[in-house]
N, C-alpha and C positions, 0 to 999 in steps of 0.2 A: 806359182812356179810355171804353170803352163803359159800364161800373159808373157814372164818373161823370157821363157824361151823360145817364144812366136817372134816376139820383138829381136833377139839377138838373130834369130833366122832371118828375120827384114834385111835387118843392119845388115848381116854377112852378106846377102844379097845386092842390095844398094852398093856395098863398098865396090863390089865384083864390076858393078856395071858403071863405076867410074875409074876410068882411068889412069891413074896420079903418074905426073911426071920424075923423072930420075932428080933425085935429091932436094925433092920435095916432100912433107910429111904433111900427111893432112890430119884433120881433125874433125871431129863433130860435136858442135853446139846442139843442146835441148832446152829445147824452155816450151812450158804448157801454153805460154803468152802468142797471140798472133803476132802479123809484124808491126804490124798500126799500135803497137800499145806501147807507152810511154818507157818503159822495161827495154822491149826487145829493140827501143830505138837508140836507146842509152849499148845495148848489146850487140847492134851491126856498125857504131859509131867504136866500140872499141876492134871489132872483127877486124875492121875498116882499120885501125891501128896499129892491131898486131902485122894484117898483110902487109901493109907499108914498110915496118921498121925491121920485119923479116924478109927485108927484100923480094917476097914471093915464096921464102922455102920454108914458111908455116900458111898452110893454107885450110880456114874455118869454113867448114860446111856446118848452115845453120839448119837446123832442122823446127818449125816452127809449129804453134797450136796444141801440144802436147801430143805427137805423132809418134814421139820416141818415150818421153819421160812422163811418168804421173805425178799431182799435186802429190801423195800423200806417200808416195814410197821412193820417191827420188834419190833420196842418199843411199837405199840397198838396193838400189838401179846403177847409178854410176859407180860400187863400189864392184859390180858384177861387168860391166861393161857396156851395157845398154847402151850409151855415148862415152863418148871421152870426155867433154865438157860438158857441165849443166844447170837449170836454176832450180838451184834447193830451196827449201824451205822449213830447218830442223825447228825452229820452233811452232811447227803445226804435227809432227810429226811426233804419234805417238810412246815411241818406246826409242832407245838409248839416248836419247838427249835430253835428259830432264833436268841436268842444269842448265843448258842452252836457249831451253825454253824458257822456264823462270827465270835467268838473268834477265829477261828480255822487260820483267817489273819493274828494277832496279834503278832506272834511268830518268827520274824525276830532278826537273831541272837543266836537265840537258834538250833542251829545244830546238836546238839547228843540228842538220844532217849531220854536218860535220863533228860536233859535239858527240852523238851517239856514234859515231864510228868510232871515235876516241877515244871514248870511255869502252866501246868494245875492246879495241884493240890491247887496251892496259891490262883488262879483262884476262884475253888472251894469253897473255905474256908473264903472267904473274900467276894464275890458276891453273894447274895442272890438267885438272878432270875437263875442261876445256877440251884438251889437243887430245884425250883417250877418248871423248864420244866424236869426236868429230875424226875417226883413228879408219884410216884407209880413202882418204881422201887428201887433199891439199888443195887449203884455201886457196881461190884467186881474189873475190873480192867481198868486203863488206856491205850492207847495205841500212842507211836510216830511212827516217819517212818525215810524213808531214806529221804534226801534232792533230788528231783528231779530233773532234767536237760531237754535237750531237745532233743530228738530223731528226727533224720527226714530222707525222703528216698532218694530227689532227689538233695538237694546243701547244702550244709554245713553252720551252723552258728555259722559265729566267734564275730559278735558283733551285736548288740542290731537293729542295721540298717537291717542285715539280715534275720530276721521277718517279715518286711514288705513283702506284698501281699502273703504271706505263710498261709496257712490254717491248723489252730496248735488245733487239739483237747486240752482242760484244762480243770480245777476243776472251778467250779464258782467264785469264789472268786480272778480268775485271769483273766477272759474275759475283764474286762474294763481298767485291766494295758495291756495286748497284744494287745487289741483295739488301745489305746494313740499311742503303738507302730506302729501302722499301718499293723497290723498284721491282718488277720480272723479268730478269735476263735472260734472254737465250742463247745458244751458239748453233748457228746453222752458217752453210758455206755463205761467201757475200754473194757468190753466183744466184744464189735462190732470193735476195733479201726483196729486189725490183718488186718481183712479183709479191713474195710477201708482203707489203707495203700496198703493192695496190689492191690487194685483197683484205686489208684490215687486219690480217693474220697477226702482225707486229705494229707497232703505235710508231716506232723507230731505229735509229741503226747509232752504234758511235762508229765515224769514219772523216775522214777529211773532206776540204772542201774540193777536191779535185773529183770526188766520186760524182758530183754533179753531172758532171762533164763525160767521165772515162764510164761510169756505171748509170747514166742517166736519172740518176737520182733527184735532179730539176722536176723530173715528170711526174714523182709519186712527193715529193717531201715538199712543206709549206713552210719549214722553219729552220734552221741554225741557231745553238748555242754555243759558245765559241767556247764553253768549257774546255780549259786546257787538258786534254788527258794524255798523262806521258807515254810514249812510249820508246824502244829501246833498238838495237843494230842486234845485230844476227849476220852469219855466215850465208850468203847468198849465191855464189856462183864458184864451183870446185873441180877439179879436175879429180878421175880415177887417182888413186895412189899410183898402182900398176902403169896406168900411161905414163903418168908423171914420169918415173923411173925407166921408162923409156925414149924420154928426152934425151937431148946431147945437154950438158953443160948453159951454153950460148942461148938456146931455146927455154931453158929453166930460168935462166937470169931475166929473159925478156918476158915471159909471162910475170916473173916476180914483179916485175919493173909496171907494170902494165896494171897492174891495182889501185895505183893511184888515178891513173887512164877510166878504168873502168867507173868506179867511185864518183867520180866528177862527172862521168857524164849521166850516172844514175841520178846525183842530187839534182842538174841541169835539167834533164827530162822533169822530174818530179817536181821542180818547181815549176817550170813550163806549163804542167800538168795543173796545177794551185791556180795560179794563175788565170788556164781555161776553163775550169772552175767553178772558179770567184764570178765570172763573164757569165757562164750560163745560170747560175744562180739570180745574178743584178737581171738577167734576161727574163729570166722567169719568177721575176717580182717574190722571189725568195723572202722572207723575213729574218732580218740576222739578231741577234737578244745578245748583247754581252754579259759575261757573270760578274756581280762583285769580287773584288779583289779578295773581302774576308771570306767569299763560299770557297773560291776557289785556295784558299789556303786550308780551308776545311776538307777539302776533297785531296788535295794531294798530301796530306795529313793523312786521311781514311786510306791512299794508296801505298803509301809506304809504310804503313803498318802491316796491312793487307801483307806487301812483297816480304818483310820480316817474318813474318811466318808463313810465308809460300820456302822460302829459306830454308829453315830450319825443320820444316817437314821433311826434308833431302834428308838429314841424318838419318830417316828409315833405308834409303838406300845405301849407308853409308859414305853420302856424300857432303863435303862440307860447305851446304849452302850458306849458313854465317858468314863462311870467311869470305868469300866474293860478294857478297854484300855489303860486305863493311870496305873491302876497297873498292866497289864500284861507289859507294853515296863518298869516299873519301876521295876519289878522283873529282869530283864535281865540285867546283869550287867556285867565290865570288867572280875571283878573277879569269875563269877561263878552268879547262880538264890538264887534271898535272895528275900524274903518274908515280907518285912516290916511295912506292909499295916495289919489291924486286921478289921474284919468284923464292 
């Protein structure tokens, strides 16, 4: 509480010593990201947007590097005021989003950005308990990623057996399918993995191939398995409720409208980002091992078991992790994400 009423004191401070023009509303962006990071480029590419198409009279102060907002309490940051815009991240986020987090299992099979927005959004739109933890906020935009693989420093893995006894930093949602496997998972933040890594600490990480590049992962990792491991969209950049409701009309229509804006230029960045990558990995005589088809069906097999009962452990909260489960794997279809399911 003291953190953040230092922080509200900055802000009221800052605001004082800018000036805003008559019939002008400004705003302020947060994000923990500097401005070099593929995030926050996707994020002055939309600022850049809104300034434009609101003539000048929505004007985005971004505030950069985590100055304003923190990784792990963002959403009871912007719901207090810290900024008015900002980038969350509910599924790291311990306490009221625990189905936000776990959906984020659900999403095997959906392998392009686009897909996992999709399958969010139906998500959204159909599940109630959705819009109550995410309650004092208003979404702007969703965000997917790249399918990650698995990096590691000192022996290569070609199949599902070579996990075992390797000590593999992952996201939570994957610790008890690399447990089964006979693996040692751990969750520590990706900030700390570098070093980890070059300290022997951890044998490996699952992460994309962009962390080469973005997290220098070239310099500690000798190998890639391009094991596919899914993952899922999540609620990414949100405005206060309260400010929200202090919009005109015209201004709420244009931040609405402006989600597809955002969206695009996230996946844009992020493949960008794969891409540079890919580059510094082939630079740095990377080793890439592709899985067979049958592990790799045995592993997303072992994942969506796994999410069936990450699921249905929700009914301790009284929450109906089944049923968004069964329409998110129902949305995912041969032919493309269809949405057939109505609230």
């Amino acid at each position: 509480m003291r953190r953040l009423t230092s922080i509200l004191l900055l802000l009221a401070l800052a605001n004082c010593a800018r000036p805003i023009p008559a019939g002008v509303t400004e705003l302020s962006y947060a994000t923990p990201y500097p401005p070099s990071h593929p995030f926050s480029r996707a994020d002055q590419r939309w600022i850049d947007y809104i300034e434009q198409a609101s003539g000048g009279s929505l004007d985005i102060h971004p505030v950069w590097s985590g100055a304003l907002l923190s990784s792990d309490m963002s959403l009871e940051e912007l719901r207090h005021g810290v900024a008015d815009i900002g980038l969350i991240t509910p599924i790291y986020t311990r306490g009221g989003t625990h189905l936000v987090r776990i959906q984020s299992g659900f999403y095997s099979g959906a392998d392009s950005i686009a897909d996992q927005v999709a399958v969010y959004r139906c998500l959204e739109r159909t599940v109630p308990e959705i819009g109550r933890e995410m309650s004092g906020l208003h979404v702007l935009a969703i965000q997917g990623g790249l399918l990650p693989g698995v990096i590691t420093s000192k022996k290569p893995v070609r199949s599902l057996a070579d996990l075992k006894g390797m000590r593999i930093r992952a996201p939570t949602e994957l610790l008890a399918v690399l447990r089964g496997l006979g693996a040692d998972p751990v969750n520590m933040p990706m900030g700390d993995v570098y070093s980890a890594m070059a300290r022997g600490v951890i044998d490996g990480v699952i992460a994309p191939v962009d962390t080469f590049k973005v997290l220098h992962f070239d310099e500690v990792g000798r190998y890639f398995a391009t094991l596919k491991v899914p993952r899922g969209a999540y609620p990414s950049r949100a405005i206060g409720a309260k400010v929200w409701q202090r919009l005109n009309p015209a201004q709420q229509e244009l931040l609405e409208r402006s989600a597809s804006v955002w969206q695009a230029a996230l996946a844009d960045e992020i493949e960008k980002g794969a891409l540079a990558g890919a580059q510094a990995a082939k630079a740095a005589g990377i080793e890439v091992h592709d899985i067979d088809p049958a592990e790799q069906a045995r592993f997303d097999a072992l994942y969506l078991e796994d999410a069936q009962k990450n699921a249905r452990k929700l009914a301790k909260l009284d929450i109906d992790g089944l049923d968004a489960f069964r329409k998110a794997r129902a949305s995912i279809t041969e032919t493309g994400i269809k949405c057939p399911v109505q609230p």
